[in-house]
Z-matrix of the N, CA and C atoms (Angstrom, degrees):
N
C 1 1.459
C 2 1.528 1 108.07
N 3 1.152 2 128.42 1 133.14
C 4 1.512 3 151.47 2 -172.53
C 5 1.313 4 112.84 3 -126.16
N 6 1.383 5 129.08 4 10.94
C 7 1.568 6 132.17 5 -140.51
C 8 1.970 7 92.09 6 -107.00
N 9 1.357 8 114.05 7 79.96
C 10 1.384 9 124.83 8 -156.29
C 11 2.100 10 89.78 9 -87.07
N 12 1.293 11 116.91 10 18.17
C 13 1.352 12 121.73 11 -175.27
C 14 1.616 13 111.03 12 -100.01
N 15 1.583 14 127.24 13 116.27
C 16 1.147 15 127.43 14 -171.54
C 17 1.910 16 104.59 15 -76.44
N 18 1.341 17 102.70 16 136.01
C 19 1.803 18 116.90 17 178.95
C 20 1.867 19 101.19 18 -104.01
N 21 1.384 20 92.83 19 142.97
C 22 1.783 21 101.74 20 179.55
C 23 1.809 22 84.59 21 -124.62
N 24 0.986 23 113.97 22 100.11
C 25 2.344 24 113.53 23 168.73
C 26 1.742 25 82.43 24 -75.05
N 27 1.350 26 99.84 25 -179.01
C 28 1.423 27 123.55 26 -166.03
C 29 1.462 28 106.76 27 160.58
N 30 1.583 29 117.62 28 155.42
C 31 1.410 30 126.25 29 172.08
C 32 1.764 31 104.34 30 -66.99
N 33 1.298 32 130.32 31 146.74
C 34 1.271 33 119.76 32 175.96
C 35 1.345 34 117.27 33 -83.66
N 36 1.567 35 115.29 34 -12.15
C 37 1.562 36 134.39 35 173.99
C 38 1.339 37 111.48 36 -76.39
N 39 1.491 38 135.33 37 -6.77
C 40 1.296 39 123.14 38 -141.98
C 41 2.111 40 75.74 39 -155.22
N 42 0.665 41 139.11 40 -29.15
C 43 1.582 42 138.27 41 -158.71
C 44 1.065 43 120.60 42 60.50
N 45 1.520 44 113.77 43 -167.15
C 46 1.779 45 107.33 44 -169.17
C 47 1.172 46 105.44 45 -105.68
N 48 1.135 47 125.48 46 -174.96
C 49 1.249 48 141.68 47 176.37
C 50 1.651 49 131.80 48 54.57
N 51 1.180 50 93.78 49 17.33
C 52 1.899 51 123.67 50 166.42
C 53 1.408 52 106.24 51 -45.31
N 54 1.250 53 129.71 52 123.61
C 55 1.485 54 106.97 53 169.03
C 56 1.782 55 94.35 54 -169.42
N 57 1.366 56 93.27 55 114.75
C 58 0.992 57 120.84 56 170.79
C 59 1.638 58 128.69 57 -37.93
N 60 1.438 59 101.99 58 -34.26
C 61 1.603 60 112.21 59 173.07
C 62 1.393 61 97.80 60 -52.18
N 63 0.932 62 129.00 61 -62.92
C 64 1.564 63 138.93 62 -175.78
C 65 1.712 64 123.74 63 -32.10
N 66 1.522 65 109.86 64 -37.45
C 67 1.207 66 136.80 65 163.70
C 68 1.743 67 120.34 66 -48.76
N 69 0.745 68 103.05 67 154.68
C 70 2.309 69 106.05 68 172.93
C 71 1.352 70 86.28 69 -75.60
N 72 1.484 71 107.39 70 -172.70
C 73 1.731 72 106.84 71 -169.29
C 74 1.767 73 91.29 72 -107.75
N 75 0.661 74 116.20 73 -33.83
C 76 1.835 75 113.06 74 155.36
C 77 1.770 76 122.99 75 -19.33
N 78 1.493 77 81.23 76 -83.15
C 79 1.857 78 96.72 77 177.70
C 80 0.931 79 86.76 78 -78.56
N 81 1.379 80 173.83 79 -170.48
C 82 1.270 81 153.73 80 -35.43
C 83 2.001 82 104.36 81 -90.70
N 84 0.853 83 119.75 82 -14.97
C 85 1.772 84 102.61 83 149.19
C 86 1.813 85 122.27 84 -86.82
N 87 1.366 86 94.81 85 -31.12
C 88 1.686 87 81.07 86 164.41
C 89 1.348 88 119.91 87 -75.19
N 90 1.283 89 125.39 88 -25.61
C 91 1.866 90 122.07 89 162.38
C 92 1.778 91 96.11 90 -53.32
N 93 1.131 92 115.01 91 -73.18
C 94 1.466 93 141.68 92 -165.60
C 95 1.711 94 92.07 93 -37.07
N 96 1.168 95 124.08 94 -37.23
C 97 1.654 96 141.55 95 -154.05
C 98 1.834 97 95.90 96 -89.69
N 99 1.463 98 114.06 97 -51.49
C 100 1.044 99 132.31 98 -161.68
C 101 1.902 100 113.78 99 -82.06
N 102 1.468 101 95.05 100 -30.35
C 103 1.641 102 111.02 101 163.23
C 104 1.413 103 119.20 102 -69.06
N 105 1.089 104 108.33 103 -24.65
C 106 2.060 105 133.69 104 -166.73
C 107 1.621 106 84.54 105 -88.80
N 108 1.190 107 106.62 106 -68.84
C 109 1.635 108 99.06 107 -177.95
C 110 1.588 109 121.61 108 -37.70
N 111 1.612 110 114.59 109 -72.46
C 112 1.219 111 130.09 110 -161.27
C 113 1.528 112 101.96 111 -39.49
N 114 1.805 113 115.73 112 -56.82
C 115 1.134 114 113.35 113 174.97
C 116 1.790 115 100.51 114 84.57
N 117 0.902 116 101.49 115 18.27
C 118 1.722 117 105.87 116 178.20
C 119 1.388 118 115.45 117 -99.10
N 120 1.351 119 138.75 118 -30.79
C 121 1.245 120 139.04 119 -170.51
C 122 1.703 121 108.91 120 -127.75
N 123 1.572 122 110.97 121 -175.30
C 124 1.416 123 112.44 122 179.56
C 125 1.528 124 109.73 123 -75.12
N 126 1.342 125 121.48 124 -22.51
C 127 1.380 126 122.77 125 -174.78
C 128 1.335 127 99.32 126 -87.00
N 129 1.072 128 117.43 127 23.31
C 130 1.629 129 111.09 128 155.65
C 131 1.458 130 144.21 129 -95.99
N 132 1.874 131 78.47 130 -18.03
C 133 1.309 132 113.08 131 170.62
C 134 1.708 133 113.29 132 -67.31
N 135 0.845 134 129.57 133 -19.78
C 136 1.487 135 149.86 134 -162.68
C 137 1.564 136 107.61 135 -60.67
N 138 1.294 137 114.46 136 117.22
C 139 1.617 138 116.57 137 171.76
C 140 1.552 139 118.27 138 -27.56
N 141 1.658 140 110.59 139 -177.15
C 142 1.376 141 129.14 140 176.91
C 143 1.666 142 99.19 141 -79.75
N 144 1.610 143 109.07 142 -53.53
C 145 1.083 144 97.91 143 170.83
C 146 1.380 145 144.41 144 -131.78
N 147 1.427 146 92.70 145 76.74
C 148 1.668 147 114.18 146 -159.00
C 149 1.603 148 99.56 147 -74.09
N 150 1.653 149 123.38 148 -42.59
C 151 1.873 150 105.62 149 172.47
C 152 1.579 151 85.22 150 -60.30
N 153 0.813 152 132.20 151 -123.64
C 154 1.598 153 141.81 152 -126.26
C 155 1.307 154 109.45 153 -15.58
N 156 1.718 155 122.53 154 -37.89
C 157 1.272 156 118.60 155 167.89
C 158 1.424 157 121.85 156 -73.01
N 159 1.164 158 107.87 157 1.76
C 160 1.770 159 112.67 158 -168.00
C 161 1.195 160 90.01 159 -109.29
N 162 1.158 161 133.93 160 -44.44
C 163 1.288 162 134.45 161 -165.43
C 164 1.908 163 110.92 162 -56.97
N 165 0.983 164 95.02 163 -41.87
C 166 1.752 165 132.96 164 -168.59
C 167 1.860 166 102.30 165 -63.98
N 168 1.420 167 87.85 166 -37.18
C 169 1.807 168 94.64 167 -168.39
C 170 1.253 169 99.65 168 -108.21
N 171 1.152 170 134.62 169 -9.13
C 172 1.608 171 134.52 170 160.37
C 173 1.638 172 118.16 171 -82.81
N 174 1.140 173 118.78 172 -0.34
C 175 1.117 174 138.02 173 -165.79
C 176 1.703 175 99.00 174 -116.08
N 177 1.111 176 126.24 175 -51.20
C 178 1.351 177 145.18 176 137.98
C 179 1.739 178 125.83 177 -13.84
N 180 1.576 179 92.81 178 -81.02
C 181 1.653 180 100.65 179 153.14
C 182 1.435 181 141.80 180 -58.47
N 183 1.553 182 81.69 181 -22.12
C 184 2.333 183 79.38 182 167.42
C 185 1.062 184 98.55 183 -84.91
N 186 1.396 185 143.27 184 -74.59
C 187 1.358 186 146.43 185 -174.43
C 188 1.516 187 94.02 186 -9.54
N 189 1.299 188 111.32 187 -83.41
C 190 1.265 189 112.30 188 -160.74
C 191 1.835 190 124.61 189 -79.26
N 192 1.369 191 105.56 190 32.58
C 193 1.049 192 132.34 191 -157.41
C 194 1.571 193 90.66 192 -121.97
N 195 0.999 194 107.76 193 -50.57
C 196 1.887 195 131.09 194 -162.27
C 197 1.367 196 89.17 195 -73.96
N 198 1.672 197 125.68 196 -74.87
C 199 1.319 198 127.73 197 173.14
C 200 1.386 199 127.00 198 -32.88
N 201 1.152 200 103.60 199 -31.81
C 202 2.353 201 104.94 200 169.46
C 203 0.750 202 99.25 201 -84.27
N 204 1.673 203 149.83 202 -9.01
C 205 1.436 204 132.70 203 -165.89
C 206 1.570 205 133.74 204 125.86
N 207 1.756 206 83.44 205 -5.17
C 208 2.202 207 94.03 206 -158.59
C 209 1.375 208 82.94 207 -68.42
N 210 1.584 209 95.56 208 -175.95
C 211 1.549 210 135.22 209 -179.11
C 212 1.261 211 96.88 210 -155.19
N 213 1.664 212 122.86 211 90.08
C 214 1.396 213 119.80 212 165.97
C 215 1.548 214 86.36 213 -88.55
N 216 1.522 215 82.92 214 151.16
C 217 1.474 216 97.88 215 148.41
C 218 1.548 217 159.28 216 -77.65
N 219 1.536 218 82.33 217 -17.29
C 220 1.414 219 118.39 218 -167.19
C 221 1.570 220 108.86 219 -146.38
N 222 1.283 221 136.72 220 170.14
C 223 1.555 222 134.71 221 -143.03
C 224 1.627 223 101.47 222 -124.07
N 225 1.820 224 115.65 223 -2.07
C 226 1.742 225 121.75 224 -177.08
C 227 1.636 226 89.50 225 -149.26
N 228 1.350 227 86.16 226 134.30
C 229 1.504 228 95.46 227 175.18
C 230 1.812 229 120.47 228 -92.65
N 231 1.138 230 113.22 229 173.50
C 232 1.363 231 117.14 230 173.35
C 233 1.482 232 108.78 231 -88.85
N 234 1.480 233 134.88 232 161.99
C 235 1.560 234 116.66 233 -179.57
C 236 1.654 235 105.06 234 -127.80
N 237 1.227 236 84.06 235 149.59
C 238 1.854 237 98.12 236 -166.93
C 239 1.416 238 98.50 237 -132.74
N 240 1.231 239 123.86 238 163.81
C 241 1.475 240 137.08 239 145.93
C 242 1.582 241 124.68 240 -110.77
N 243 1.441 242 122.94 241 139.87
C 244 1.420 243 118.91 242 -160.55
C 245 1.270 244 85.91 243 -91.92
N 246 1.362 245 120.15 244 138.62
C 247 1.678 246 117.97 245 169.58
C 248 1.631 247 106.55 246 79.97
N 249 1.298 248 105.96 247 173.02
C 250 1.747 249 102.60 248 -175.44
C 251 1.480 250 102.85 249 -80.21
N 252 1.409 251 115.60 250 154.73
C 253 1.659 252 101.60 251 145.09
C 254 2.366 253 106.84 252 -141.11
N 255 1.370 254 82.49 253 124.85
C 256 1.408 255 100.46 254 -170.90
C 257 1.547 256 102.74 255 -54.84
N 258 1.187 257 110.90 256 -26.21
C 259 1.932 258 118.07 257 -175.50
C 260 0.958 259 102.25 258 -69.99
N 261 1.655 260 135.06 259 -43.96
C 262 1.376 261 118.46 260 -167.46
C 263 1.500 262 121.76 261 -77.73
N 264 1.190 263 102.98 262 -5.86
C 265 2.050 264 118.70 263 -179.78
C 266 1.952 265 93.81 264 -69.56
N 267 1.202 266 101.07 265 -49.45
C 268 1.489 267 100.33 266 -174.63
C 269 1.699 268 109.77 267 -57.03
N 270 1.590 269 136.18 268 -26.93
C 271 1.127 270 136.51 269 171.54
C 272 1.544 271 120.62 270 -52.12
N 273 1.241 272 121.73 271 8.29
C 274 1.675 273 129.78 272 -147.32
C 275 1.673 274 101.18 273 -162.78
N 276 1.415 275 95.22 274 143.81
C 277 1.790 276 114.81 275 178.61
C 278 1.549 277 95.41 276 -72.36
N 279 0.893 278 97.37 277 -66.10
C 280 1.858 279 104.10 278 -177.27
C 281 1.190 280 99.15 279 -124.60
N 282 1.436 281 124.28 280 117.88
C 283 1.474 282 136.51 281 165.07
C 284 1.349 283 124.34 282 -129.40
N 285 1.876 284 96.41 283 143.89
C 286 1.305 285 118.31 284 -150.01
C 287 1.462 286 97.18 285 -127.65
N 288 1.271 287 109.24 286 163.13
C 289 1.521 288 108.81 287 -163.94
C 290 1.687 289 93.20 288 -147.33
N 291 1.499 290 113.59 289 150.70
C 292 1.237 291 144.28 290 159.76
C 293 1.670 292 124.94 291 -109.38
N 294 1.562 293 110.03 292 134.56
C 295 0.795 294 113.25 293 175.84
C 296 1.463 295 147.38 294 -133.19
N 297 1.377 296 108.21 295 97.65
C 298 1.883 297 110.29 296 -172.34
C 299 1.549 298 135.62 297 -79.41
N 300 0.894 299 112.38 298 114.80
C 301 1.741 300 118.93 299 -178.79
C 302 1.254 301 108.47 300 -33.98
N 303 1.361 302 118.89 301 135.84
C 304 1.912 303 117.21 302 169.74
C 305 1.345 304 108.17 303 -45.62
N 306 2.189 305 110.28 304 -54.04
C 307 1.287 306 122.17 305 178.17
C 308 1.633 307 105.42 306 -32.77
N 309 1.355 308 131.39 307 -55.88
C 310 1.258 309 123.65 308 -160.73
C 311 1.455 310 116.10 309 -93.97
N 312 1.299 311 105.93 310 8.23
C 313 1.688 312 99.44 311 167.54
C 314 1.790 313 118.09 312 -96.84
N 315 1.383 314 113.99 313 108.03
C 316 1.149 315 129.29 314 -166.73
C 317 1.889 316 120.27 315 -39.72
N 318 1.441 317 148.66 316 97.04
C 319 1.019 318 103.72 317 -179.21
C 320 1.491 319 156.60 318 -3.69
N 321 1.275 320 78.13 319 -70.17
C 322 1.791 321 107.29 320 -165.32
C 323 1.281 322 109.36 321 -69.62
N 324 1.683 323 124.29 322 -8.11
C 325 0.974 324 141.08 323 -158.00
C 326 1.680 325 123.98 324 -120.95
N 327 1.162 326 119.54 325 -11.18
C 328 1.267 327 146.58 326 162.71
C 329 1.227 328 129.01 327 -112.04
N 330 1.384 329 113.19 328 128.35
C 331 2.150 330 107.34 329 153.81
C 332 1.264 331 109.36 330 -123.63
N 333 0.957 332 88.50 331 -166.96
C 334 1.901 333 110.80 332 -165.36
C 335 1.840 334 111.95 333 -128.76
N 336 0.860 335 106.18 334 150.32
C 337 1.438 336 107.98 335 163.48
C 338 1.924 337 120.57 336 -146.75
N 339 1.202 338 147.45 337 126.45
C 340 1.046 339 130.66 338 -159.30
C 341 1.277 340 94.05 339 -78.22
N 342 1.403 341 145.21 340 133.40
C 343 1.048 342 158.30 341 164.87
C 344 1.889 343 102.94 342 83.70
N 345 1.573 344 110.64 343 162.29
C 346 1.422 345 101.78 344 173.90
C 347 0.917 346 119.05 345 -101.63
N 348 2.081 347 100.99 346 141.24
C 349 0.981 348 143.67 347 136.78
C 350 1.880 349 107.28 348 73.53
N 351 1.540 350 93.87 349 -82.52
C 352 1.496 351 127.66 350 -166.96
C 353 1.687 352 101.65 351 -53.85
N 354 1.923 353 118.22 352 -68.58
C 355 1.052 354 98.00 353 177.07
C 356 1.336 355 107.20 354 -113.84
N 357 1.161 356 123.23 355 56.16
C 358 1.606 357 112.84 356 -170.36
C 359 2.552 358 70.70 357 -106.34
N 360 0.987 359 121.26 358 -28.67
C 361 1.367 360 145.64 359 178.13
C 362 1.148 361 117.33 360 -56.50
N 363 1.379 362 130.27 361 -64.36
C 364 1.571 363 152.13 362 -141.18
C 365 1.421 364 86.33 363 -141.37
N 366 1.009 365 164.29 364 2.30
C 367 1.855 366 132.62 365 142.32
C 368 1.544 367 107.10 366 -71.90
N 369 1.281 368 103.00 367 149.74
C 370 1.444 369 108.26 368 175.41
C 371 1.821 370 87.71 369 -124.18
N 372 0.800 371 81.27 370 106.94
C 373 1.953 372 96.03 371 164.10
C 374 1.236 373 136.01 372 -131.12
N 375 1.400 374 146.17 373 -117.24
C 376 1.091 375 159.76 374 -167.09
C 377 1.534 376 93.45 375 -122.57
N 378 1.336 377 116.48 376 -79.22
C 379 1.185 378 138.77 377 -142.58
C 380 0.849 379 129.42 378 -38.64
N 381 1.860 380 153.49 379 79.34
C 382 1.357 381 119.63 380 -162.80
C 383 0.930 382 146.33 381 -70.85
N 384 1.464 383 118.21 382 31.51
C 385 1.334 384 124.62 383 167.07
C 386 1.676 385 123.66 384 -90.17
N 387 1.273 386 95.99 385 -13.20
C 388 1.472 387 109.87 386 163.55
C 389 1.775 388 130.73 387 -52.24
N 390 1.566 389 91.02 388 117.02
C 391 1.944 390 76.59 389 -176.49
C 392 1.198 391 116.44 390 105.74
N 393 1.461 392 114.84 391 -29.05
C 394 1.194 393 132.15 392 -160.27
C 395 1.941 394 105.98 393 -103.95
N 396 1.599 395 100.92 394 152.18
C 397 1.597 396 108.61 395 -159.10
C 398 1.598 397 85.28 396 -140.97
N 399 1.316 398 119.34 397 98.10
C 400 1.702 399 130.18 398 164.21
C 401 1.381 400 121.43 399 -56.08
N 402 1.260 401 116.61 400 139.44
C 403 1.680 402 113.71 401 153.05
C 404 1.595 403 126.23 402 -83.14
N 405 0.835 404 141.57 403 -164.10
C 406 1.456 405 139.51 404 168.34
C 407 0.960 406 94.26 405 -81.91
N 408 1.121 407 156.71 406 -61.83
C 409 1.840 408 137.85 407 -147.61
C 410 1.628 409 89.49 408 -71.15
N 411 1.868 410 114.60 409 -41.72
C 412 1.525 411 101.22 410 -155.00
C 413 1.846 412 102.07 411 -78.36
N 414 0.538 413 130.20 412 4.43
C 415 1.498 414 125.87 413 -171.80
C 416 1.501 415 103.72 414 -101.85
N 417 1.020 416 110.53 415 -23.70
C 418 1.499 417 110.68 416 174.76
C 419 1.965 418 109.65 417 -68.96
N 420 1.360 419 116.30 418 -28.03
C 421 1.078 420 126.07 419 -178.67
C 422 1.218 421 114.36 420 -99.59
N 423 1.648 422 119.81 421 -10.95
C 424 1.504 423 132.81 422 178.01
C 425 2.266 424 87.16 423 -79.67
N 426 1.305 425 100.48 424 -58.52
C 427 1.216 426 95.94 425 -157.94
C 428 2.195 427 118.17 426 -62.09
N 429 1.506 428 95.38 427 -17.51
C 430 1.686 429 118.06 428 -179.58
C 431 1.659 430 94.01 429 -71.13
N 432 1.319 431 100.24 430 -21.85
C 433 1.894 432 90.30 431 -164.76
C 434 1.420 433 88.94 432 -100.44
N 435 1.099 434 137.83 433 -52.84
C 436 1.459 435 143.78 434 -162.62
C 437 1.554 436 128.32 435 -93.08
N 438 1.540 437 100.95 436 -12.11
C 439 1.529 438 93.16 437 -168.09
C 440 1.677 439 133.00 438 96.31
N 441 1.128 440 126.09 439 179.11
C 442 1.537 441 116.06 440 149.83
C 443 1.441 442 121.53 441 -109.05
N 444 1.145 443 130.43 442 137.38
C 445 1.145 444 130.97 443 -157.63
C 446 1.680 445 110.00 444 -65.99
N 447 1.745 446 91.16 445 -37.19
C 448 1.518 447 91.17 446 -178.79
C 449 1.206 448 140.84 447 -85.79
N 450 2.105 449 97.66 448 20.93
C 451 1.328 450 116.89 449 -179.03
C 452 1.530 451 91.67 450 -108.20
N 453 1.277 452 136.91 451 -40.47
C 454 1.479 453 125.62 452 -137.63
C 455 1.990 454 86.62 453 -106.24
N 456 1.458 455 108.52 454 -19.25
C 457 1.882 456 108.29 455 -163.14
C 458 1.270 457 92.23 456 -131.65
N 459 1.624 458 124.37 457 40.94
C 460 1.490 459 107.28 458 172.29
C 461 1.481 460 120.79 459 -53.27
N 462 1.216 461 132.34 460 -39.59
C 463 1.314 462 150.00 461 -179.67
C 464 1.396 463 99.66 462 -80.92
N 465 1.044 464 167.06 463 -28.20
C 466 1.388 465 156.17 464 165.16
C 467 1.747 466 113.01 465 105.30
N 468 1.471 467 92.36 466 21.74
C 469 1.476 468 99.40 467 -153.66
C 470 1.539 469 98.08 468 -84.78
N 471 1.650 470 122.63 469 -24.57
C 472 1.349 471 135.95 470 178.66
C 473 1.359 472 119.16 471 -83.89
N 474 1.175 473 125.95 472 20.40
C 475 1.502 474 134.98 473 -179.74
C 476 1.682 475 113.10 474 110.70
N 477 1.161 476 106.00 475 -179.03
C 478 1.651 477 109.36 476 -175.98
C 479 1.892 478 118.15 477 -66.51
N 480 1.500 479 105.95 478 -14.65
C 481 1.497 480 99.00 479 156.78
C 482 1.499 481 136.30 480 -44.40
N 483 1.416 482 133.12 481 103.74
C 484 1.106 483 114.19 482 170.78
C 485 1.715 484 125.40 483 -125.67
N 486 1.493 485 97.45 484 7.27
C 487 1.434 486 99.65 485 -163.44
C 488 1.965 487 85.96 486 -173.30
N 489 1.202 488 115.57 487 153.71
C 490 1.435 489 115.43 488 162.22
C 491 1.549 490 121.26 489 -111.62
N 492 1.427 491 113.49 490 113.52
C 493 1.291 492 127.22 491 -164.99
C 494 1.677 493 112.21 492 -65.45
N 495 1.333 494 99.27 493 147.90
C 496 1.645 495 117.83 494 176.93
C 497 1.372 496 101.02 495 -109.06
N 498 1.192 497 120.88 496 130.82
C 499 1.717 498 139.26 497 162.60
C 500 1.129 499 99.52 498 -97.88
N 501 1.456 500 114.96 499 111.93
C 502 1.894 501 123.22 500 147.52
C 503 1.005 502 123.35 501 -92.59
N 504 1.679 503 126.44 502 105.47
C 505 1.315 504 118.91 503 -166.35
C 506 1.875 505 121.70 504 -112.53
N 507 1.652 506 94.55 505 37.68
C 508 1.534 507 119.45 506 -162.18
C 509 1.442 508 109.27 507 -163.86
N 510 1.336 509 80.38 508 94.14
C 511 1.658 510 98.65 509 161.86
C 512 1.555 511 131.10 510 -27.27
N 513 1.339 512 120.53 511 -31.12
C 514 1.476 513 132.99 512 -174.10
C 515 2.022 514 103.16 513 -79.70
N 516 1.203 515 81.49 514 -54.37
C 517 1.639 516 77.63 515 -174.87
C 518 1.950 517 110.06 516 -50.24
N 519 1.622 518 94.61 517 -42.71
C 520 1.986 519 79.68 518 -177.36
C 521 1.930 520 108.21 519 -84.23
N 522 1.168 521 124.14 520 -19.33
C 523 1.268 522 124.82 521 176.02
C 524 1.615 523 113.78 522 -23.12
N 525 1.189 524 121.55 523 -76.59
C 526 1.560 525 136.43 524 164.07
C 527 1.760 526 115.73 525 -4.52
N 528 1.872 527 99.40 526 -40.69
C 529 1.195 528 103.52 527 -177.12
C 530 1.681 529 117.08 528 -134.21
N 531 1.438 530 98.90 529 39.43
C 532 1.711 531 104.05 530 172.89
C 533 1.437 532 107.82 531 -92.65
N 534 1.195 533 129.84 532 -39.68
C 535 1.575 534 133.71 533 170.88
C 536 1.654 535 115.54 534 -55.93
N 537 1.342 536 117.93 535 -14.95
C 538 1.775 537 116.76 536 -162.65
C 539 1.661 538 87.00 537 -91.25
């Protein structure tokens, strides 16, 4: 895989770029409450208290986002995957996908993490990719050493890697595609 193009999946009923971080911590557990209900997708599967832990690790990832050099704009990112991943279509009744050029994802304005977010964060393992929050140049050298996850762990059978996550931490870059 060579596919250096970041993917946003999403319900096609609901559009992309929904994200709850964005929300007060109020409305975003009654969304969070209301996803738990439906029982229709993988984010339903999602703990009691999956914001507070999300909140915690997005807070986490800027810090150390800020320290390589970023310039978010904002304090929660938007979530992407670098390259396709066929697993995340299965999270959704009908799923729809977006798609951004590497060219147009800003340095200073993106990270990376090998696997998402959640436990690429909170495993304590071996691995050194754990813990760890990439820049664009470094992920290019994360991925020469490692692979893509969603070639070597398509099945999930090799640990919680399944895809390597994109942090958007600037509103402008996803704007273009909140109306589609």
């Amino acid at each position: 895989m060579t596919d250096l193009n970041a993917y946003h999946y999403f319900e096609k009923r609901i559009g992309p770029f929904r994200n709850l971080s964005g929300l007060s911590e109020k409305d975003a557990e009654v969304v969070a409450q209301q996803i738990r209900q439906e029982r229709r997708n993988f984010a339903s599967q999602r703990s009691a208290d999956y914001m507070t832990i999300r909140r915690k690790l997005e807070q986490k990832a800027y810090e150390r986002f800020i320290a390589k050099g970023g310039k978010p704009s904002k304090c929660y990112p938007h979530y992407m995957t670098l390259g396709t991943c066929e697993w995340l279509e299965s999270w959704y009744t009908e799923p729809e996908w977006i798609t951004i050029a590497w060219d147009d994802l800003p340095a200073e304005s993106v990270s990376f993490t090998y696997g998402d977010l959640f436990p690429t964060m909170r495993y304590s393992d071996d691995k050194p990719y754990r813990k760890q929050v990439y820049t664009k140049d470094e992920i290019l050298q994360v991925i020469q050493f490692y692979g893509w996850p969603q070639e070597w762990n398509r099945n999930g059978e090799m640990g919680p890697e399944r895809y390597i996550e994109v942090q958007v931490w600037d509103e402008l870059i996803i704007q273009p595609y909140q109306g589609i």
